[in-house]
N, C-alpha and C positions, 0 to 999 in steps of 0.2 A: 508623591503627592497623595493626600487623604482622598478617600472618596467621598469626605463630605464639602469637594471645594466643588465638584462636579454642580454643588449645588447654586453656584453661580451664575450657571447656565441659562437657568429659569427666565431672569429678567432681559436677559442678551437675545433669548429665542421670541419672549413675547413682544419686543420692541423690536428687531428689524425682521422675522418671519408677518408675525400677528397682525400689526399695524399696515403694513399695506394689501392684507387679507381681509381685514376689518375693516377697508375704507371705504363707510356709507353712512349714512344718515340715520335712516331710519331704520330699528325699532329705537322711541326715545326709551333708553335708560334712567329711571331719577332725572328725568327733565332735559337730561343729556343726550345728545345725538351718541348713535353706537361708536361711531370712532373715538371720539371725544372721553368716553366713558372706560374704552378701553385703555386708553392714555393712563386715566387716573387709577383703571385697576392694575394695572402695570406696573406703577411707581408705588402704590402700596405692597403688590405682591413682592414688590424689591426690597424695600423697606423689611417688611415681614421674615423676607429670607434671609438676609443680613445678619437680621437680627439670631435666625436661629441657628445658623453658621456662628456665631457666636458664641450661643447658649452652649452648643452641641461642643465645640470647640477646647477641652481641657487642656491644651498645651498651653493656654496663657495663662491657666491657674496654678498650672504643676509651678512655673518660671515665676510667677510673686510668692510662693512660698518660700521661696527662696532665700 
């Protein structure tokens, strides 16, 4: 296993650690209660990582040259 799969972790730790570490109201963030905001930074940071798991990712490119 790559050690860039490690990087899947990220999203797995800040949803079931973070979230009920983070469950409160206030400070609002952008309008948004702290819990609520960290939901949403959460599924971007997923998003994000996915993504560079991806990028970072060459075995899918080595296989279409193919």
């Amino acid at each position: 296993m790559k050690p860039l799969y490690f990087l899947a972790f990220i999203p797995v730790v800040g949803f079931l650690i973070g979230v009920p570490l983070m469950n409160r109201i206030e400070p609002y963030v952008l309008g948004l209660p702290f819990s609520m905001f960290w939901i949403v930074l959460c599924v971007l940071l997923s998003s994000l990582t996915i993504w560079v798991m991806y990028r970072l990712d060459q075995h899918d490119e080595e296989e279409g040259a193919e």
